[in-house]
C-alpha positions as a LaTeX table, in Angstrom:
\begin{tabular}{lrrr}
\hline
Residue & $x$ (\AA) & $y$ (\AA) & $z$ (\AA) \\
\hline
Unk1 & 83.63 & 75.52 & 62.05 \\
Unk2 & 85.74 & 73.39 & 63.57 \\
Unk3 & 88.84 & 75.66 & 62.14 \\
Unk4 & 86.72 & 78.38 & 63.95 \\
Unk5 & 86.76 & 77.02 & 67.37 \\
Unk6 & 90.23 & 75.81 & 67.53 \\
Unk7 & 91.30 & 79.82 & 66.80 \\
Unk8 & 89.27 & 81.19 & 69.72 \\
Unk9 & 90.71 & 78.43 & 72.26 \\
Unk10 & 93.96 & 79.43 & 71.50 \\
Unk11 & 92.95 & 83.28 & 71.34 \\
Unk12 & 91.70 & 82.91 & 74.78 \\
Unk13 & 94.88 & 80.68 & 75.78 \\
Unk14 & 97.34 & 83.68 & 74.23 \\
Unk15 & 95.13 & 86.34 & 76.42 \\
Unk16 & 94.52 & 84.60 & 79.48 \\
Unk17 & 98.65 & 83.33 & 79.66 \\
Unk18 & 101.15 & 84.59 & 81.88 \\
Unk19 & 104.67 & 84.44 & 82.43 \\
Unk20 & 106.16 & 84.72 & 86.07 \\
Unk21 & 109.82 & 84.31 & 87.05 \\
Unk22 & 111.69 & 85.17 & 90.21 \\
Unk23 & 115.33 & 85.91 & 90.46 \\
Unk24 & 117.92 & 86.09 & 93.34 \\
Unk25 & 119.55 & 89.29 & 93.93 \\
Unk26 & 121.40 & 89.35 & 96.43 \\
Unk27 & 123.07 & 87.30 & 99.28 \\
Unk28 & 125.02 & 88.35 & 102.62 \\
Unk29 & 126.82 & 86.01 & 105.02 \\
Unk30 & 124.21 & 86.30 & 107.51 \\
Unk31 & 122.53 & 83.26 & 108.57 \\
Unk32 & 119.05 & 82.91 & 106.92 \\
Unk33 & 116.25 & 83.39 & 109.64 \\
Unk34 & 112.96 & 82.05 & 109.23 \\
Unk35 & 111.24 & 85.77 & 108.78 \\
Unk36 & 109.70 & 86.76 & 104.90 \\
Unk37 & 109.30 & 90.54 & 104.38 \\
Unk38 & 107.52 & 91.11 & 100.74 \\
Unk39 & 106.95 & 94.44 & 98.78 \\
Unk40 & 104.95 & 94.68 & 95.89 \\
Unk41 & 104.54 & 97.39 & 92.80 \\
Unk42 & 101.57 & 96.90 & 89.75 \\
Unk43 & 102.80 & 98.21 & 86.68 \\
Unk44 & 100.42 & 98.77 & 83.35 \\
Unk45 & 101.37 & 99.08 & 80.10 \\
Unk46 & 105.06 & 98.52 & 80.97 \\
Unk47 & 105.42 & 102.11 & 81.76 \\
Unk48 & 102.29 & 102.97 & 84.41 \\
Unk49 & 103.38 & 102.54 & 88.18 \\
Unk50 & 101.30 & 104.71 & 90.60 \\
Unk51 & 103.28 & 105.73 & 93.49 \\
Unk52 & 103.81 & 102.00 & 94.46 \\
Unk53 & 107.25 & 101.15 & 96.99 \\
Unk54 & 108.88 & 97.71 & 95.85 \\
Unk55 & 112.27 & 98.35 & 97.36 \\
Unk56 & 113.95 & 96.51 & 99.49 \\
Unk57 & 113.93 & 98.32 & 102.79 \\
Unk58 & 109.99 & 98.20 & 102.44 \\
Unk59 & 109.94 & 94.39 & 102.22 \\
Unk60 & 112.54 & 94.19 & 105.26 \\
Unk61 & 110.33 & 96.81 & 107.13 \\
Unk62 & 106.80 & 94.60 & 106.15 \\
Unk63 & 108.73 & 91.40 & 107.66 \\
Unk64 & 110.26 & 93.17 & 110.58 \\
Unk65 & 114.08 & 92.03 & 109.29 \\
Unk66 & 116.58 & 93.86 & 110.98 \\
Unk67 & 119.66 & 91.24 & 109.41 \\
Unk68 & 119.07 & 90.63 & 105.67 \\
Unk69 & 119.81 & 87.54 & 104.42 \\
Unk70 & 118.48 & 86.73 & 100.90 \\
Unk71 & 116.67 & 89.39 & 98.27 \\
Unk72 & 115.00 & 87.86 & 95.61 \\
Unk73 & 113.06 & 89.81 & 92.86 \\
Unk74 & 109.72 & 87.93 & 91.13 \\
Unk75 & 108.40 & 89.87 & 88.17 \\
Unk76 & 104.87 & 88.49 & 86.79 \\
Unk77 & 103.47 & 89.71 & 83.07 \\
Unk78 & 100.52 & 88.78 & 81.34 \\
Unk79 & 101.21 & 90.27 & 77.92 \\
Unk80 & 103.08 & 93.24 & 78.65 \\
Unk81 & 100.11 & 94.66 & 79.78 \\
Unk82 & 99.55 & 93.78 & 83.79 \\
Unk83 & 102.76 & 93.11 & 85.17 \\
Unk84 & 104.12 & 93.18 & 89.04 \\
Unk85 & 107.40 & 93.23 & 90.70 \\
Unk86 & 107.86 & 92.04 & 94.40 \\
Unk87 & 110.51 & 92.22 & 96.48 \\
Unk88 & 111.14 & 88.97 & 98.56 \\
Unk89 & 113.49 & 89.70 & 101.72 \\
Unk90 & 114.70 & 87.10 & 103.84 \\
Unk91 & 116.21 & 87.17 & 107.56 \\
Unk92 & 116.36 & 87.59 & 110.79 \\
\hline
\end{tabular}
C-alpha cells in the first residue's frame, strides 16, 4: 500500500512538472530604457500553434519600443505537451 501511494505522488509530480528557461538573444549598443514589450505564442503537442505572433516587432509594438535594447526568448513546457514561447523586448 504504501509502495502504492509513493507511485501516484510521483505520477502526479512527473504530470504536474514543468520546465521553463529563458535565453538572451540579442543585444544592441543602445542604452537599456526602462520600457518591457512581451509577445506570447501557445504551442500543443510541439507542433500545434494557432495563428499566434511571438516575434519580435510584436513585443516592441505591445511595449511601445521604438530603440531596442535587449531580446530575450523564455520557452515554458510541461511535458512536451503545453508549451509557450514569449518574446521579451527591452528599450526605449
Amino acid at each position: 500500500m504504501k509502495k502504492m501511494k509513493i507511485a501516484m505522488l510521483a505520477s502526479a509530480v512527473a504530470l504536474l512538472s514543468s520546465c521553463s528557461l529563458t535565453m538572451p538573444v540579442n543585444a544592441t549598443s543602445n542604452t537599456v530604457g526602462n520600457k518591457v514589450g512581451r509577445s506570447k505564442a501557445t504551442i500543443i503537442l510541439s507542433v500545434l500553434a494557432f495563428n499566434q505572433d511571438a516575434s519580435i516587432r510584436s513585443a516592441a509594438k505591445n511595449g511601445g519600443i521604438t530603440k531596442i535594447s535587449t531580446v530575450d526568448i523564455k520557452q515554458t513546457s510541461i511535458l512536451g505537451i503545453y508549451g509557450t514561447y514569449e518574446t521579451i523586448v527591452t528599450g526605449e
